[in-house]
C-alpha positions as a Markdown table, in Angstrom:
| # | Residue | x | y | z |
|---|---|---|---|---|
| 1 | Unk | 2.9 | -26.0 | 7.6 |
| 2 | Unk | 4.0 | -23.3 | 10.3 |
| 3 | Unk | 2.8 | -20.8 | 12.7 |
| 4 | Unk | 1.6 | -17.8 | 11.5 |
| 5 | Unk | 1.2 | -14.4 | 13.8 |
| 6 | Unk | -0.8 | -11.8 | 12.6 |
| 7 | Unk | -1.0 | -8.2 | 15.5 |
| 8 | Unk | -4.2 | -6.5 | 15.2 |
| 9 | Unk | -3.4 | -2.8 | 14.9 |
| 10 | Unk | -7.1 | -1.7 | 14.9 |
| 11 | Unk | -10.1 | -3.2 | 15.3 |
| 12 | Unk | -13.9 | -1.9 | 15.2 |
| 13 | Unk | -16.5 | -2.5 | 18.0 |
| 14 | Unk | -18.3 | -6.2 | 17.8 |
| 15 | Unk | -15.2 | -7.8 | 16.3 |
| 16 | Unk | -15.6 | -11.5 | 17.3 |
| 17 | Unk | -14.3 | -14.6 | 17.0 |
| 18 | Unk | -16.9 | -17.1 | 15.6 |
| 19 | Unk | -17.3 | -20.5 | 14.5 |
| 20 | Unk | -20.3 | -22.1 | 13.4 |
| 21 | Unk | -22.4 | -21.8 | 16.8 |
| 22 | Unk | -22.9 | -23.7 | 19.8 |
| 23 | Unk | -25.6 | -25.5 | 18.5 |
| 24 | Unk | -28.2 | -28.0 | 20.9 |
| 25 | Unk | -28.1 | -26.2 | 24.1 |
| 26 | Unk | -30.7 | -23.4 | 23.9 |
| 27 | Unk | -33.0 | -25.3 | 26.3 |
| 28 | Unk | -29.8 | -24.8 | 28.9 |
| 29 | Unk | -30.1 | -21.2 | 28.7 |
| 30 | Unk | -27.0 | -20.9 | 26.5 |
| 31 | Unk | -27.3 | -18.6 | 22.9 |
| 32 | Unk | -26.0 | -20.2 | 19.7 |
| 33 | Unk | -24.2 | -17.4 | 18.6 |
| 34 | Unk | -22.3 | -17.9 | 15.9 |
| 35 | Unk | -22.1 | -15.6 | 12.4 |
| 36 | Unk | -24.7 | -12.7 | 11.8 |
| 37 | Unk | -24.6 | -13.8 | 8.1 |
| 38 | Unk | -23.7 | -17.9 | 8.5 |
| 39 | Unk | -23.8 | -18.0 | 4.7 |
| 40 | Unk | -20.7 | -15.9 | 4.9 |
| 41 | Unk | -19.0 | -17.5 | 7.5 |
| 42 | Unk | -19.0 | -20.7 | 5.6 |
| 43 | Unk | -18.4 | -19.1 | 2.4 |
| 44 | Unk | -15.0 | -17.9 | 3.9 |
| 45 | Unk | -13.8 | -21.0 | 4.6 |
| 46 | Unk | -14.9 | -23.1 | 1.7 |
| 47 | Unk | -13.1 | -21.1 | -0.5 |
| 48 | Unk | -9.9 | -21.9 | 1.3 |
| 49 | Unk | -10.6 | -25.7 | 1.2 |
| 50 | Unk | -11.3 | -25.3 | 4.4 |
| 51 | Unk | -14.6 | -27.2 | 6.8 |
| 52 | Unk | -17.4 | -24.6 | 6.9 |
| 53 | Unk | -18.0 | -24.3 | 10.9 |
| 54 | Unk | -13.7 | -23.5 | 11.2 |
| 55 | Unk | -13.8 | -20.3 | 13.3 |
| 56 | Unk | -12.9 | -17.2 | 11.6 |
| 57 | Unk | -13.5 | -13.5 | 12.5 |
| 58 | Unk | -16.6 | -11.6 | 12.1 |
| 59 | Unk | -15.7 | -7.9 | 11.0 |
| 60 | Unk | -18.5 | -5.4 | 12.0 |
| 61 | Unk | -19.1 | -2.0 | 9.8 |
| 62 | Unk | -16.1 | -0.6 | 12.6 |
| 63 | Unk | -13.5 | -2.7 | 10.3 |
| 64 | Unk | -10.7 | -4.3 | 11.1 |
| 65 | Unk | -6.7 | -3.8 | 10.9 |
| 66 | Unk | -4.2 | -6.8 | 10.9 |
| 67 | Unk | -0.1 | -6.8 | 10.2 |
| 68 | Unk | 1.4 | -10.2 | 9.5 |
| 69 | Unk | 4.4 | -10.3 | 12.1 |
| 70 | Unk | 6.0 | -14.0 | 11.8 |
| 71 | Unk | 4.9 | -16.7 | 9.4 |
| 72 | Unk | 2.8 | -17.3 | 6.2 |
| 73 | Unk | -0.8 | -17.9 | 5.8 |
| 74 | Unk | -3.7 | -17.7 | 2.8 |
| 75 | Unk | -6.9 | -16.4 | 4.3 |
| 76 | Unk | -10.0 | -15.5 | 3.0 |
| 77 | Unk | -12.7 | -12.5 | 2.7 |
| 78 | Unk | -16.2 | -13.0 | 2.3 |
| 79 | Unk | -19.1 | -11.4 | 3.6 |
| 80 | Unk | -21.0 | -7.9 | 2.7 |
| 81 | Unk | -19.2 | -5.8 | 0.2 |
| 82 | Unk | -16.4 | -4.2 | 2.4 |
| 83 | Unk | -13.6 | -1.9 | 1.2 |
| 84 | Unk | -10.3 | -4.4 | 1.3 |
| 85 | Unk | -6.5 | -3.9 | 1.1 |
| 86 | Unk | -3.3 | -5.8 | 1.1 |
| 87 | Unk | 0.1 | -4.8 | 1.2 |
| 88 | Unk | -0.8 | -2.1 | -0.2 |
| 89 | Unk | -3.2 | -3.2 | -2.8 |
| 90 | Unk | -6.5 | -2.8 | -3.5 |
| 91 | Unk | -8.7 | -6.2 | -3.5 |
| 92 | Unk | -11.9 | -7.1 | -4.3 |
| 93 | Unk | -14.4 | -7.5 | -1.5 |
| 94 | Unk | -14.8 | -11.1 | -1.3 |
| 95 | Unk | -11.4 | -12.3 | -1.7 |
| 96 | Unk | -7.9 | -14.5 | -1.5 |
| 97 | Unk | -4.6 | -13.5 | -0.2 |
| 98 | Unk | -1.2 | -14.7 | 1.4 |
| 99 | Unk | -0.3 | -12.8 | 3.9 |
| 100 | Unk | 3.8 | -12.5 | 4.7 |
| 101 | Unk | 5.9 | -11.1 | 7.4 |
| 102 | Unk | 5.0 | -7.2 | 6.9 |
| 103 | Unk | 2.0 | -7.4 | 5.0 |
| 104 | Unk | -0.6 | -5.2 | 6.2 |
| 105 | Unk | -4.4 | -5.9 | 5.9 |
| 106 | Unk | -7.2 | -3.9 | 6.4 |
| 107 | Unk | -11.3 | -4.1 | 5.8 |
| 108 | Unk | -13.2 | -0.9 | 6.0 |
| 109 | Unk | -17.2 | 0.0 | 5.5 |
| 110 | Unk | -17.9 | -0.4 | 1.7 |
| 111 | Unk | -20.7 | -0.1 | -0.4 |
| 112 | Unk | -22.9 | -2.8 | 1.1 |
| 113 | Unk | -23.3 | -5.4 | 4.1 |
| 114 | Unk | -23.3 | -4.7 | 7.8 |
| 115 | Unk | -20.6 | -8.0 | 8.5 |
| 116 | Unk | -18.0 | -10.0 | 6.7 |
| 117 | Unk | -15.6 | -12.8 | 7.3 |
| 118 | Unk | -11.7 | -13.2 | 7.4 |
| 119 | Unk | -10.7 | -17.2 | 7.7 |
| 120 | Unk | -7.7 | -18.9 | 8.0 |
| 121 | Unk | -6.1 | -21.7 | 5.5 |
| 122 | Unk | -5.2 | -23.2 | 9.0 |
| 123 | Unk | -6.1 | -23.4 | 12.8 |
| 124 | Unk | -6.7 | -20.2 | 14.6 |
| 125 | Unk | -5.9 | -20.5 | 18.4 |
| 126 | Unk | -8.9 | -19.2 | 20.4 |
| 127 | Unk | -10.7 | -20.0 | 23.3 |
| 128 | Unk | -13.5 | -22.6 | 23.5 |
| 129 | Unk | -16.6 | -22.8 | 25.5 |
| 130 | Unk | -18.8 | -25.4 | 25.7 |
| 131 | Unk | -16.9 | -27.6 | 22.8 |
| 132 | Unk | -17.4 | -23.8 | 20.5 |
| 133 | Unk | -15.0 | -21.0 | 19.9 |
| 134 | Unk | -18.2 | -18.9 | 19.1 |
| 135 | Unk | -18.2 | -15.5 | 21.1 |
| 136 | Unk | -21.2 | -14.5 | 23.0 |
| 137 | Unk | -20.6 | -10.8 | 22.4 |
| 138 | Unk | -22.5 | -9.5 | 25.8 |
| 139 | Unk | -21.1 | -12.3 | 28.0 |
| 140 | Unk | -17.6 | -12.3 | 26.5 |
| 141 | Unk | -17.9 | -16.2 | 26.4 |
| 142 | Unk | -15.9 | -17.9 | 23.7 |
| 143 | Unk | -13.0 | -16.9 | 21.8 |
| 144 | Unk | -13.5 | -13.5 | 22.9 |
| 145 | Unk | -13.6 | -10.1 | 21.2 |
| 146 | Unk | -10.7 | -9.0 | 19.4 |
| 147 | Unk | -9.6 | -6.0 | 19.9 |
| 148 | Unk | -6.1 | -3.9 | 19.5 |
| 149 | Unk | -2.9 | -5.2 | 20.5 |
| 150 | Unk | -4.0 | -8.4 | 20.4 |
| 151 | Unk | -2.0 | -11.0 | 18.3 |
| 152 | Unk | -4.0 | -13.5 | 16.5 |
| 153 | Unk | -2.1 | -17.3 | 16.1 |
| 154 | Unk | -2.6 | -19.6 | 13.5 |
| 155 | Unk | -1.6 | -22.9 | 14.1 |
| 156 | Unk | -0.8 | -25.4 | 10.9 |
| 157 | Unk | -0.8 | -22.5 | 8.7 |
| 158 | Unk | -1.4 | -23.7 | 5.1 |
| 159 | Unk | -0.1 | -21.6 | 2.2 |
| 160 | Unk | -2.2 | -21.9 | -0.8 |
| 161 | Unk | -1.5 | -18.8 | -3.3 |
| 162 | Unk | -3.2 | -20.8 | -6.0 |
| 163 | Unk | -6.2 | -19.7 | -4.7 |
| 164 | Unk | -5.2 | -16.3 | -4.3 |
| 165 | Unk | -8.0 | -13.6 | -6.1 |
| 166 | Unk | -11.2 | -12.2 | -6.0 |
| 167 | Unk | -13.6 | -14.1 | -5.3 |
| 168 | Unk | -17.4 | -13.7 | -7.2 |
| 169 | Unk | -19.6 | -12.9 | -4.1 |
| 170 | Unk | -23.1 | -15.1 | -3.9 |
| 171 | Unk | -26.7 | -13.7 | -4.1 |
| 172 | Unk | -27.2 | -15.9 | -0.8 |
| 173 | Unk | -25.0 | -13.4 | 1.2 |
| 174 | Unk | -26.8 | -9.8 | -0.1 |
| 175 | Unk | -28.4 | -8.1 | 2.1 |
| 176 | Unk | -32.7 | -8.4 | 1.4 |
| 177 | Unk | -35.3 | -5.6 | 2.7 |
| 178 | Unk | -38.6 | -7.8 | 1.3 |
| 179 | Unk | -38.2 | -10.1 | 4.2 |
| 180 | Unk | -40.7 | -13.0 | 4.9 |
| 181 | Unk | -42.2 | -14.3 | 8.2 |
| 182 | Unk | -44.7 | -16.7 | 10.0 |
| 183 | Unk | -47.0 | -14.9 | 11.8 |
| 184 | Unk | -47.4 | -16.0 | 15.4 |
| 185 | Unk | -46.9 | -17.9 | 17.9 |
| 186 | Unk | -48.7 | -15.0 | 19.8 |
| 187 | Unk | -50.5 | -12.8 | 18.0 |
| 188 | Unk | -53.6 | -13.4 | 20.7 |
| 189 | Unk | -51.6 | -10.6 | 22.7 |
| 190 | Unk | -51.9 | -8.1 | 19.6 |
| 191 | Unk | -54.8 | -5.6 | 19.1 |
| 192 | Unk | -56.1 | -6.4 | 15.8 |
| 193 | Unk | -54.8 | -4.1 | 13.9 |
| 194 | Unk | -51.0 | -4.9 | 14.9 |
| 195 | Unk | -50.7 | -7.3 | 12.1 |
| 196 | Unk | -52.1 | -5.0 | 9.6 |
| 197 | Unk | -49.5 | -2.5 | 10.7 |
| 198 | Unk | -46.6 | -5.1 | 10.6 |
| 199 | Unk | -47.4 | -6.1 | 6.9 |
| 200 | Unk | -48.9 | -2.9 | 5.4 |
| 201 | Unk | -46.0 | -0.5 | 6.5 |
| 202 | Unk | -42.2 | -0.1 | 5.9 |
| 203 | Unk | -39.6 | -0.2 | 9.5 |
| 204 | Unk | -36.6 | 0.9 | 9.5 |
| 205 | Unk | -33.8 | -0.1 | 11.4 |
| 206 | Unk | -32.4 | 1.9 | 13.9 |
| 207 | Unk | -28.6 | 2.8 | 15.3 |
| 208 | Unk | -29.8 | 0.1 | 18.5 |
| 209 | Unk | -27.8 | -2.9 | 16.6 |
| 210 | Unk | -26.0 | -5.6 | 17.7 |
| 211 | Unk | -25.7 | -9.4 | 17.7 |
| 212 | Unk | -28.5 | -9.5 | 20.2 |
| 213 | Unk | -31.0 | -7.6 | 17.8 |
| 214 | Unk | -31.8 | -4.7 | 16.1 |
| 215 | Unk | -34.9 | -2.2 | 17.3 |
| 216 | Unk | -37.3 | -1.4 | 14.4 |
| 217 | Unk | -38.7 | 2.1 | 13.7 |
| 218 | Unk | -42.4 | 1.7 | 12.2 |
| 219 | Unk | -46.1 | 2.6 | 13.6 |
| 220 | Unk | -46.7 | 0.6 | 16.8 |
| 221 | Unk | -47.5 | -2.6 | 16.9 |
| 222 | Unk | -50.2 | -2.4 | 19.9 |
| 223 | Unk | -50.6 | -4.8 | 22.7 |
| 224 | Unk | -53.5 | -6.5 | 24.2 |
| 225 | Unk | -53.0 | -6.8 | 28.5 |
| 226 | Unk | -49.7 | -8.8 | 27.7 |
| 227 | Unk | -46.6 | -7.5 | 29.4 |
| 228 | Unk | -47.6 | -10.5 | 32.5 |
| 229 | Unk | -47.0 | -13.5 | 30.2 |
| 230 | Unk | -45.1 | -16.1 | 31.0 |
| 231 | Unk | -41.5 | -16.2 | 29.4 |
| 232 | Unk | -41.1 | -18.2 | 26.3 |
| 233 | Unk | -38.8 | -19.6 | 24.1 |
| 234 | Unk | -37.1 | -17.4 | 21.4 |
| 235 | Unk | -35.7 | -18.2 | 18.4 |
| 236 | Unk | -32.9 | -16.2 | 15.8 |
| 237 | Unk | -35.6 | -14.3 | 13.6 |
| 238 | Unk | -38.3 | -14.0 | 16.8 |
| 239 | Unk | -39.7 | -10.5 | 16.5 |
| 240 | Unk | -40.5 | -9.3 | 19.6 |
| 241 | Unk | -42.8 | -6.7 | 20.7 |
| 242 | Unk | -42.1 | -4.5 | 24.0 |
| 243 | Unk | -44.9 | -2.9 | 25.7 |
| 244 | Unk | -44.1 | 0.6 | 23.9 |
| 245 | Unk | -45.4 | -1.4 | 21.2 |
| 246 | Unk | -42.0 | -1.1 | 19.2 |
| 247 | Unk | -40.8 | -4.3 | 17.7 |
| 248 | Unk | -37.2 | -5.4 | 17.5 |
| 249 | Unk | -35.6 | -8.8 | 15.7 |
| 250 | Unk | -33.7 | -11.2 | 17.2 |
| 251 | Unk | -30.1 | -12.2 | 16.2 |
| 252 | Unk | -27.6 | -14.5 | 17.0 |
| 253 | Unk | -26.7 | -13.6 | 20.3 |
| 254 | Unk | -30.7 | -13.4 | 21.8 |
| 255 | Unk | -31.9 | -14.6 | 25.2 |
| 256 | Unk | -33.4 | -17.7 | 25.0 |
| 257 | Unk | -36.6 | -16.6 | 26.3 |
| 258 | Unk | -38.6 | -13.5 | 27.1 |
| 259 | Unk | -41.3 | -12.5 | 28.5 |
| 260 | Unk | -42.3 | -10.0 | 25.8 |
| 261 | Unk | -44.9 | -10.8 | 23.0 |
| 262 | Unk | -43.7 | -12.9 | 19.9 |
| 263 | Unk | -45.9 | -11.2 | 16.6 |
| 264 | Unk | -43.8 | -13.2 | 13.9 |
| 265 | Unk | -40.4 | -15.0 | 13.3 |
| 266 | Unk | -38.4 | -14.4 | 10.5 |
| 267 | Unk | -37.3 | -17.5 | 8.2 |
| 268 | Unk | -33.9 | -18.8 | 8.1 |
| 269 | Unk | -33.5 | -17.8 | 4.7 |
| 270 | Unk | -33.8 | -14.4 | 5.5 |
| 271 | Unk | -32.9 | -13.5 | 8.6 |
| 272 | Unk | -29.1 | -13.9 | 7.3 |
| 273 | Unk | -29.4 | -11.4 | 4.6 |
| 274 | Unk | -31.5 | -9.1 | 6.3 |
| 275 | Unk | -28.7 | -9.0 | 9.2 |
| 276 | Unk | -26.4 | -7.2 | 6.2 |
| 277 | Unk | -28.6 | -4.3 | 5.8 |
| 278 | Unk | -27.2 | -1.2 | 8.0 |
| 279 | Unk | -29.0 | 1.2 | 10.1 |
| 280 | Unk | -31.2 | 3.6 | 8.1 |
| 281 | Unk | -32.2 | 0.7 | 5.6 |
| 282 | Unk | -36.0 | -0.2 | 5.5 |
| 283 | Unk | -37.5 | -4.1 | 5.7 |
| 284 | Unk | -40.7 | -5.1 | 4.6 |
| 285 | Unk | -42.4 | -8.2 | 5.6 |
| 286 | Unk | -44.6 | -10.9 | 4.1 |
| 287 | Unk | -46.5 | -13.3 | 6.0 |
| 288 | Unk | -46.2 | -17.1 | 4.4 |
| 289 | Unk | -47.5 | -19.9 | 6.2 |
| 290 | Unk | -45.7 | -22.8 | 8.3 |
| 291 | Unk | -45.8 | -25.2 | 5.4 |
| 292 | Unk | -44.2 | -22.8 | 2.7 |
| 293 | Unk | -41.7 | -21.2 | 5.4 |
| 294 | Unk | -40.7 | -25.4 | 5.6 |
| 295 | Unk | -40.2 | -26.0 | 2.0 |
| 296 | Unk | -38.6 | -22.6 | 1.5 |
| 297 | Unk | -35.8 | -24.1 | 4.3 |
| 298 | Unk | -35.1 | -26.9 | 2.7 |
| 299 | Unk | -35.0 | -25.2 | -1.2 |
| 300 | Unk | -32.5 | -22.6 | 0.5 |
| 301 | Unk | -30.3 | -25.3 | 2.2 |
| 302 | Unk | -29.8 | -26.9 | -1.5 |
| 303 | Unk | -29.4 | -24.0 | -3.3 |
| 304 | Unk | -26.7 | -22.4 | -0.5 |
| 305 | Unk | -24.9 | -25.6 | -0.6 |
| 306 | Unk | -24.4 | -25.9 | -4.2 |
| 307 | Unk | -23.3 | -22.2 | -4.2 |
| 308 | Unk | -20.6 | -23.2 | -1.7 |
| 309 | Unk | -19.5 | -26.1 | -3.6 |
| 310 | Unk | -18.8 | -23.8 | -6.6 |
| 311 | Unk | -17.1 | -21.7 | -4.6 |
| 312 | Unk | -14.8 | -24.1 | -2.9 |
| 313 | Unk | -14.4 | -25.4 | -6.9 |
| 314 | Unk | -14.6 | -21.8 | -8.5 |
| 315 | Unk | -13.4 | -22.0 | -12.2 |
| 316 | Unk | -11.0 | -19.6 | -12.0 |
| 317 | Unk | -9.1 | -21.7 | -8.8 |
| 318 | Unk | -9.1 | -24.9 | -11.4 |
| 319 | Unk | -7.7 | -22.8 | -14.9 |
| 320 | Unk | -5.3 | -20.9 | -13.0 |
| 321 | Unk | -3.9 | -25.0 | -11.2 |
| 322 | Unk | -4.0 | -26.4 | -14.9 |
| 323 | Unk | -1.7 | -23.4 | -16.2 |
| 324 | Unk | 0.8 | -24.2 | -13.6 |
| 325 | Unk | 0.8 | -27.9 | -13.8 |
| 326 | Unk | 3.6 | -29.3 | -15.5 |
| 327 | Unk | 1.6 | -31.8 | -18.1 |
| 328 | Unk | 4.5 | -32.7 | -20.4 |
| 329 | Unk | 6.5 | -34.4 | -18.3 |
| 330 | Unk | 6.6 | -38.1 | -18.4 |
| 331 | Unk | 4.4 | -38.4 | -21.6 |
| 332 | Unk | 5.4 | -40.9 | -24.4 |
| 333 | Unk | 5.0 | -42.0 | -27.7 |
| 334 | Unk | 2.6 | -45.0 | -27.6 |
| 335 | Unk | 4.0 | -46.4 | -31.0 |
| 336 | Unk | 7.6 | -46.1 | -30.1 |
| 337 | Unk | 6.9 | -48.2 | -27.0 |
| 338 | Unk | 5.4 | -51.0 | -28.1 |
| 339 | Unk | 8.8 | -51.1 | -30.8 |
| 340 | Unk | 10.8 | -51.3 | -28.2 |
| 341 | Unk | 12.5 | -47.3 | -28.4 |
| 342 | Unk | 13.2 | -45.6 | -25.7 |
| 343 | Unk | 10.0 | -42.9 | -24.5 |
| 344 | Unk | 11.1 | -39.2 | -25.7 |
């Protein structure tokens, strides 16, 4: 295990360094943060091997360009379907590679997915805050935005070419526009009609996107005498209605309350994937109640798990190890044993 230095030649806007969020602490005022598509996050790490809250960069639609300057380390791609190349080579979206001194890698835009994620088979050296290296993109808390010129350490760099290749992206991570919700907890404040128009109509999300939210364009969603509320807690998922009656969801990096109208939260299960579609997509929402919303969670944490499992096990990693183990060596004739011969 060594160092590895990797200098980042370009990078996009909303570049971050993430771990798995600083969980517990909303009721101090303080954001989880953390990965717009967690499911991707963890997916980069587990198929290096690797614990699935280890921090690893989040690469916005602005991409992302890295040269290896000193060292060796096997990193990872996963995420939304980005355009990827190494030294020179084309690779497959979700992906593993060693990078060497020289090698150039760089993620672009592809055909789908708003972020992705590029882990470490190792320990990269970032600032933490409040025991997380997760980067609260507005306040600049955290590990911090990366941005050109910098030079990214990894410490206890691992390589691991055995699992270098593509790597089968999940259903988990796509990005979803038939999006379901819990209606509430203040729909009191609405006009009537608002929660027709939220469920009978197509939005579409706008260019105001970033990990705090994203503004939705759709009929308006039309307030009672609301805008004096008291502030209230907000969740990832909370949409929220201004007094212009235009409704915008929540992400990772929201304020932990507002004093704004709440007419539905998005369920974990979605929220992720509907953070990978891009500005100009279109969402629809369904309304399910608090029960199914509950069993839904729990069905999606099994079913996400198991995909990461296979991932960190894909078949692929385990032919391509058997191939290039040695299993000859040191095997014997039973029968001549027992005789007495010598093993051949």
């Amino acid at each position: 295990m060594t160092t590895a230095v990797i200098h980042v030649e370009r990078a996009g806007p909303l570049v971050t360094i993430q771990d798995g969020g600083r969980r517990g602490l909303l009721r101090f005022g303080v954001p989880a943060s953390g990965p717009m598509n967690r499911f991707g996050h963890a997916a980069a790490n587990a198929v290096l091997g690797r614990p699935l809250g280890c921090t690893a960069i989040e690469i916005s639609l602005g991409g992302l360009a890295l040269r290896c300057t000193a060292g060796t380390v096997t990193v990872a791609l996963c995420g939304g379907g980005f355009d990827v190349h190494h030294a020179g080579r084309r690779c497959a979206p979700w992906s593993v590679c060693t990078l060497r001194p020289g090698d150039a890698f760089t993620v672009a835009a592809g055909q789908w997915g708003s972020w992705c994620y590029l882990a470490f088979a190792g320990d990269l050296v970032a600032t933490r805050w409040l025991d997380s290296t997760s980067t609260h993109a507005r306040a600049d808390l955290g590990g911090g935005i990366v941005g050109a010129g910098a030079e990214l350490v990894v410490e206890n760099a691992v390589v691991d070419d055995g699992r270098d290749g593509p790597v089968e992206s999940a259903q988990a991570a796509r990005p979803t526009a038939d999006v379901r919700v819990v209606l509430g907890p203040q729909l009191a404040c609405f006009n009537p009609d608002a929660i027709d128009a939220l469920l009978s109509h197509s939005f579409t999300l706008t260019t105001a996107y970033d990990r705090m939210g994203v503004r939705l364009n759709g009929p308006a969603l039309e307030l009672k005498d609301a805008l004096a509320i008291p502030s209230s807690p907000i969740v990832r998922g909370s949409i929220q209605v201004a007094g212009d009656g235009v409704a915008t969801l929540l992400l990772a990096d929201h304020q932990t309350t507002g004093g704004y109208p709440k007419i539905a939260t998005v369920i974990s299960d979605d929220v992720d994937r509907a953070t990978q579609l891009r500005a100009g997509d279109t969402v629809r929402f369904h309304a399910i109640d608090a029960r199914t919303a509950v069993t839904a969670a729990r069905a999606g944490a099994i079913r996400r798990t198991s995909q990461l499992v296979a991932l960190a096990e894909r078949p692929g990693l385990r032919t391509r190890r058997l191939l290039e183990a040695n299993l000859i060596d040191g095997v014997f004739h039973h029968d001549q044993s027992v005789q007495g011969e010598p093993p051949t």
